[in-house]
N, CA, C and O of each residue as an XYZ file, in Angstrom:
400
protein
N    -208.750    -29.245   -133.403
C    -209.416    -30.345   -132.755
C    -210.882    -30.283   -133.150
O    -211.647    -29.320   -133.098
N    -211.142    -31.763   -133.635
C    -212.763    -31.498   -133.701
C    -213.581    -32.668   -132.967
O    -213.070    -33.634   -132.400
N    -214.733    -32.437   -133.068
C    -215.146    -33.689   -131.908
C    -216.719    -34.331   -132.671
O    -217.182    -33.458   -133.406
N    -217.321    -35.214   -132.657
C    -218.632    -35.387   -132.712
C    -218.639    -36.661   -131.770
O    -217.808    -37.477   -131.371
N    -220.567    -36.324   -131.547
C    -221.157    -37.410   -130.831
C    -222.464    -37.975   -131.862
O    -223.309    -37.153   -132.216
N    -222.542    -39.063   -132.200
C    -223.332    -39.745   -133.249
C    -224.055    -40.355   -132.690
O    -223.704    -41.516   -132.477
N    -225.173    -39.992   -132.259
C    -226.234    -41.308   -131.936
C    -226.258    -42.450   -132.911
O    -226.081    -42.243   -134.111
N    -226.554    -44.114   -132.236
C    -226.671    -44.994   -132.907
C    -227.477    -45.844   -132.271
O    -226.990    -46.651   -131.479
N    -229.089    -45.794   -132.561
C    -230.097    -46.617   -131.837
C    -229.870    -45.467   -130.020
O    -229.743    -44.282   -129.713
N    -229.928    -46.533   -129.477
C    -229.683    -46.449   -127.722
C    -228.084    -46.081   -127.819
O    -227.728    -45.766   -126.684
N    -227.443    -46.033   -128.356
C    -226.002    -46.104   -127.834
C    -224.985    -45.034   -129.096
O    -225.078    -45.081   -130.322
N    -224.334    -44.401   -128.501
C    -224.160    -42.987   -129.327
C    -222.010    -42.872   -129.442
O    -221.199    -42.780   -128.521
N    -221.871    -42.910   -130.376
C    -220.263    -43.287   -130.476
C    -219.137    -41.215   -130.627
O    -219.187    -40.560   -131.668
N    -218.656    -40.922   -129.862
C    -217.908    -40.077   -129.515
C    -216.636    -40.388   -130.245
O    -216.061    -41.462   -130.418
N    -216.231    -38.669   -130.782
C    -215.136    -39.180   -132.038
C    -214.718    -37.516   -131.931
O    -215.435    -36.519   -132.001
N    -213.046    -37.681   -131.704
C    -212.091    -36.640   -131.444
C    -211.188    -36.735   -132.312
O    -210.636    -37.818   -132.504
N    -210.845    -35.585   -133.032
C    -210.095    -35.612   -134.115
C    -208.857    -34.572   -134.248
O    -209.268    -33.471   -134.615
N    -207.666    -34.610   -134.080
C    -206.445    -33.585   -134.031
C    -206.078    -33.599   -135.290
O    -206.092    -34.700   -135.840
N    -205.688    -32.499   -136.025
C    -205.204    -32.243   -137.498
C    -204.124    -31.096   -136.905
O    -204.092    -30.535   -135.810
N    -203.261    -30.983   -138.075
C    -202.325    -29.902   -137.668
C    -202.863    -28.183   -138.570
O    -203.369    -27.965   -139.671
N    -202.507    -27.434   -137.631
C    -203.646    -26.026   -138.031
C    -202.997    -25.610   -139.607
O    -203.829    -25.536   -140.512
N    -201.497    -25.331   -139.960
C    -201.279    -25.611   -140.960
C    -201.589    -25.958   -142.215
O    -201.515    -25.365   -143.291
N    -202.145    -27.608   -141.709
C    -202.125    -28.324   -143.201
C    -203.481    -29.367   -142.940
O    -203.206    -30.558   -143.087
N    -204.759    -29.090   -142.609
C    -205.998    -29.844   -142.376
C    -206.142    -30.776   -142.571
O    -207.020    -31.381   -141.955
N    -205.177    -31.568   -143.764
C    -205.079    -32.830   -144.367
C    -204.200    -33.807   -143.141
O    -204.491    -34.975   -142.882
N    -203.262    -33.149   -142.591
C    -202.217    -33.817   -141.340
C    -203.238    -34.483   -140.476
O    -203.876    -33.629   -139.860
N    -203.572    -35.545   -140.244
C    -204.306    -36.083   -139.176
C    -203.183    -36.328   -138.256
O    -202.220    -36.991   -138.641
N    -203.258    -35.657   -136.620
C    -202.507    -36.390   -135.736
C    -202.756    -37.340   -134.906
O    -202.009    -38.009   -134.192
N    -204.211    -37.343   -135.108
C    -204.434    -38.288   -134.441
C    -206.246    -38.174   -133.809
O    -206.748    -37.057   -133.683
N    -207.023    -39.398   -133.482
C    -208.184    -39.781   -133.551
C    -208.389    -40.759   -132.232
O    -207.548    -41.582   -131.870
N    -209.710    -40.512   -131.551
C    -210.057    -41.107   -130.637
C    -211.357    -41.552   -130.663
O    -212.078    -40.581   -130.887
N    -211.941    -42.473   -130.551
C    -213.287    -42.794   -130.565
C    -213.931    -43.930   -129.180
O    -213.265    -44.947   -128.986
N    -214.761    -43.778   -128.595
C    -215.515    -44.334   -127.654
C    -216.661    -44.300   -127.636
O    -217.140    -43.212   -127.957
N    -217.729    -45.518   -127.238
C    -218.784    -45.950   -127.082
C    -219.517    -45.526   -126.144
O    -218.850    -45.718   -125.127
N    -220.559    -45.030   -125.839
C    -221.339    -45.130   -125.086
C    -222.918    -45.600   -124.716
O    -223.815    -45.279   -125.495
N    -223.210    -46.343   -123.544
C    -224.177    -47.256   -123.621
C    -225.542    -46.260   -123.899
O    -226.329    -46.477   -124.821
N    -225.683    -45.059   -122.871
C    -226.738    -44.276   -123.302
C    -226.026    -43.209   -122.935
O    -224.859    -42.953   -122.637
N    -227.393    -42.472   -123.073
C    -227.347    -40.875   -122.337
C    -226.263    -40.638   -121.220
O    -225.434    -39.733   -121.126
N    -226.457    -41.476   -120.584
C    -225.633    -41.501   -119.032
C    -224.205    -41.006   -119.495
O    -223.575    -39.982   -119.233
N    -223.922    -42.129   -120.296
C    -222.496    -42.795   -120.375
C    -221.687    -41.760   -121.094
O    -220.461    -41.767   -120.977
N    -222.539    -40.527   -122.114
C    -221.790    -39.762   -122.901
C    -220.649    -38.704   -122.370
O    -219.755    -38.198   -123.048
N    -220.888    -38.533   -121.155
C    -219.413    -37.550   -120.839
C    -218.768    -38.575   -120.240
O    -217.640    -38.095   -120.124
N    -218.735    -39.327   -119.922
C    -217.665    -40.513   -119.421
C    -216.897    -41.077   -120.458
O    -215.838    -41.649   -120.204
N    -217.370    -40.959   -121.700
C    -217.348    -41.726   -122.962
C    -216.478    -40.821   -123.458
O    -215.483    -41.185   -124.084
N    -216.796    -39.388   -123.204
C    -215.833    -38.174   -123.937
C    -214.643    -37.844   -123.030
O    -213.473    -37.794   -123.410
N    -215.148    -37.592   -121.599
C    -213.383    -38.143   -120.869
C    -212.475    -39.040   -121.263
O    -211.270    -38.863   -121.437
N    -213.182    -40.121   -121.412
C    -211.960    -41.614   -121.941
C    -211.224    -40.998   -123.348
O    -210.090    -41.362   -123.660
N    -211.810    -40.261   -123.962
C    -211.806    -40.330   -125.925
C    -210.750    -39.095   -125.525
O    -209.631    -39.080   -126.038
N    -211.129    -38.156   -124.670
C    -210.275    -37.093   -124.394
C    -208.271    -37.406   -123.745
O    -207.177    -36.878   -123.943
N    -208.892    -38.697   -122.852
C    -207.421    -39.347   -122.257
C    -206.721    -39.843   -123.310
O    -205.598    -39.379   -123.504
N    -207.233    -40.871   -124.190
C    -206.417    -41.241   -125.525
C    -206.301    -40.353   -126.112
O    -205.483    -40.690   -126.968
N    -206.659    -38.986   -126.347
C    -206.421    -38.203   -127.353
C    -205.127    -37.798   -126.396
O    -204.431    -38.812   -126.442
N    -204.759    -37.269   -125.936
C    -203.752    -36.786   -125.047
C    -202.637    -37.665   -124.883
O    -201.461    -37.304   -124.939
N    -203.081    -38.949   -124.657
C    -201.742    -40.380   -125.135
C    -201.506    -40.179   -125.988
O    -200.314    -39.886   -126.073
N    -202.320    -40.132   -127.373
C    -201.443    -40.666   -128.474
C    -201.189    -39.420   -129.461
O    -201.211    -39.392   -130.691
N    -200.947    -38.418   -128.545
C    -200.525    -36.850   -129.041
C    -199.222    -36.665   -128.034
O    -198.630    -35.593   -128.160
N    -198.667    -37.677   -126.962
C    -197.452    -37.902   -126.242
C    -197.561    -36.651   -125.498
O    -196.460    -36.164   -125.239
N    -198.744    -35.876   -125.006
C    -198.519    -35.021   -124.206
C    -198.544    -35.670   -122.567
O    -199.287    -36.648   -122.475
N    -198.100    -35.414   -121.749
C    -197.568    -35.299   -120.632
C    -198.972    -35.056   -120.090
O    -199.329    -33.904   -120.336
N    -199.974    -35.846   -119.365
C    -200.926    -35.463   -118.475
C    -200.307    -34.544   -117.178
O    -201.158    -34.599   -116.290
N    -199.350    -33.865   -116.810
C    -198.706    -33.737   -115.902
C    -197.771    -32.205   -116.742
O    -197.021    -31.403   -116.185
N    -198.097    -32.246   -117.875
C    -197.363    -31.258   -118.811
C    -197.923    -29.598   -118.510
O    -199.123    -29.324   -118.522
N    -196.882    -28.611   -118.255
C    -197.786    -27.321   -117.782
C    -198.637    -26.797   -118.790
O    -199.585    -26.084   -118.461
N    -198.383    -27.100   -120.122
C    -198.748    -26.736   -121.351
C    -200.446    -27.306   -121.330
O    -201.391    -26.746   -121.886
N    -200.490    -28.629   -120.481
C    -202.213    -29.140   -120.312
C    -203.546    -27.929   -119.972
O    -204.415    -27.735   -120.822
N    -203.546    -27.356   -118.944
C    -204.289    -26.445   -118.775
C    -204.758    -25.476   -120.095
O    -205.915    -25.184   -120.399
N    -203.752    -25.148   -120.649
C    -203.375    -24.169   -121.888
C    -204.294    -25.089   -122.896
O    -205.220    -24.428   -123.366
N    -204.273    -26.010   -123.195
C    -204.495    -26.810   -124.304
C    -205.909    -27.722   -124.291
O    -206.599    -27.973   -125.279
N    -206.146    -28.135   -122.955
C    -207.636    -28.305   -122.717
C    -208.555    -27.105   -122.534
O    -209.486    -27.276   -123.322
N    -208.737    -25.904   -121.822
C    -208.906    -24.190   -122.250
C    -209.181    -24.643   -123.588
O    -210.144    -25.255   -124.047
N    -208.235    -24.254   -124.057
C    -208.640    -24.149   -125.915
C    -209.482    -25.346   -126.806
O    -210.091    -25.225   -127.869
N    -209.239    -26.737   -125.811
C    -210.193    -27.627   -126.390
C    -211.694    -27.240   -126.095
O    -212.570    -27.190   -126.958
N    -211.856    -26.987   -124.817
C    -213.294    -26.574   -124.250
C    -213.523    -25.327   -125.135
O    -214.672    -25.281   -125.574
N    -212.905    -24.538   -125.423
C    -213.539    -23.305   -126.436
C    -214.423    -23.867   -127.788
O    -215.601    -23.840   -128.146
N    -212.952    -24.464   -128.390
C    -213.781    -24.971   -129.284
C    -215.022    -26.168   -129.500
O    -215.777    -26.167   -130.472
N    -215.069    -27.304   -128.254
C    -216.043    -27.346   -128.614
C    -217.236    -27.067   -127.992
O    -218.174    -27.857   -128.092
N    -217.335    -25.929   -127.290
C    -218.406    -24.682   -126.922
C    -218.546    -24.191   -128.083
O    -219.592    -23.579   -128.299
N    -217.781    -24.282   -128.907
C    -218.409    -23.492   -130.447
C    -219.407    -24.261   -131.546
O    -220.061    -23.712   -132.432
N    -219.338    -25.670   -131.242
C    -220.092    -26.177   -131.729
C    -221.664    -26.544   -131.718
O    -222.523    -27.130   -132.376
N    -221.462    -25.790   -130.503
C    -223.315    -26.042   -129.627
C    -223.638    -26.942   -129.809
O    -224.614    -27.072   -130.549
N    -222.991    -28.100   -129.227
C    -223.304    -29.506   -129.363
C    -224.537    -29.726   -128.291
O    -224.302    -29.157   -127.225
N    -225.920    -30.489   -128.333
C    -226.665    -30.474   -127.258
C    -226.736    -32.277   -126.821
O    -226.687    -33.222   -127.609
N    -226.815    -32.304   -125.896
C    -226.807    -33.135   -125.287
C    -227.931    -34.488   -125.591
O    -229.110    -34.252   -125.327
N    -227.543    -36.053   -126.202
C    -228.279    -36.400   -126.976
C    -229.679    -36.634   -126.249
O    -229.841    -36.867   -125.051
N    -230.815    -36.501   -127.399
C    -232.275    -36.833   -127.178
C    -232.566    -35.318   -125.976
O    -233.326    -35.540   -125.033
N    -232.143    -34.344   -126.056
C    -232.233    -33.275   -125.176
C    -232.170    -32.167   -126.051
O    -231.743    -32.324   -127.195
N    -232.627    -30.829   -125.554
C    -232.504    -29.511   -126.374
C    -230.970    -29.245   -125.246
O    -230.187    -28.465   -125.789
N    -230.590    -29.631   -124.184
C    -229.969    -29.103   -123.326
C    -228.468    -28.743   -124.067
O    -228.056    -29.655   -124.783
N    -227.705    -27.676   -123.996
C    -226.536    -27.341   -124.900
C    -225.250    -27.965   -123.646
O    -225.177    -27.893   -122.420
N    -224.456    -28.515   -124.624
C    -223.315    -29.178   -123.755
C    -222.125    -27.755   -123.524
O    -221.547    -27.055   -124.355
N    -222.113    -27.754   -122.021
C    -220.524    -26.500   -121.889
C    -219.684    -27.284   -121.203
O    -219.967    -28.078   -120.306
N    -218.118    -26.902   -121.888
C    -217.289    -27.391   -121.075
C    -216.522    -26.299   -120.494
O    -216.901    -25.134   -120.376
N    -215.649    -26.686   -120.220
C    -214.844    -25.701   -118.945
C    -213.784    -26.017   -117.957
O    -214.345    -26.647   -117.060
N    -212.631    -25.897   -117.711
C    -212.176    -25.881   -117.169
C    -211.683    -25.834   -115.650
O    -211.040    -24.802   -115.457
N    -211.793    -26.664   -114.479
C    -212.179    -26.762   -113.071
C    -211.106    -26.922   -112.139
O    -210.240    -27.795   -112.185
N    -211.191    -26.295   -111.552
C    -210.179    -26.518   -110.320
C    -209.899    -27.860   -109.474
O    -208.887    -28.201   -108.862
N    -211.466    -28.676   -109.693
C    -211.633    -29.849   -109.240
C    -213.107    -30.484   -109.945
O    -214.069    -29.739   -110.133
N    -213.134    -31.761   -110.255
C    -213.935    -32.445   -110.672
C    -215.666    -32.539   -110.116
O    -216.178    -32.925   -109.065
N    -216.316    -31.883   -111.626
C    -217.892    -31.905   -111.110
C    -218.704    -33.333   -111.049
O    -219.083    -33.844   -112.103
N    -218.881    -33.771   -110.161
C    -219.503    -35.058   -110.124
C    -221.147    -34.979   -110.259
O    -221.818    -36.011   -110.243
């Protein structure tokens, strides 16, 4: 899984990418969402994260989810992605219940 966030002017486009570990060339599949600003960018990466999970036919409800978002948040904690127009470093993580 790979992910970027692209600033564009005011408004910064979020882009999730599944390949199979295998064969790098296998695309399984791609998600992309808009966001208006700053605000909007983890809302923008939730949505991109829900289609990625549709159109990979996993089961939001699947026990295998926990297992597989874990390993999404690892990796992209590895990217030290920072948060746009900020030095601030983006972490994700895994929650028992939703940080508002």
């Amino acid at each position: 899984m790979t992910g970027s966030i692209v600033g564009l002017g005011s408004q910064y486009v979020i882009g999730l990418k599944a390949v199979n570990c295998c064969n790098t060339a296998d695309e399984l599949g791609e998600a992309l969402e808009q966001a208006a600003g700053k605000e909007s960018v983890l809302k923008a990466l939730d949505a991109a994260a829900f289609k990625m999970w549709s159109k990979l036919g996993e089961s939001l409800s699947s026990p295998h989810r926990s297992t597989a978002i874990a390993a999404l948040c690892q990796e992209l904690n590895r990217t030290n992605s920072e948060f746009p127009g900020t030095h601030l470093r983006l972490h994700f993580e895994v929650t028992e219940q939703a940080i508002l």
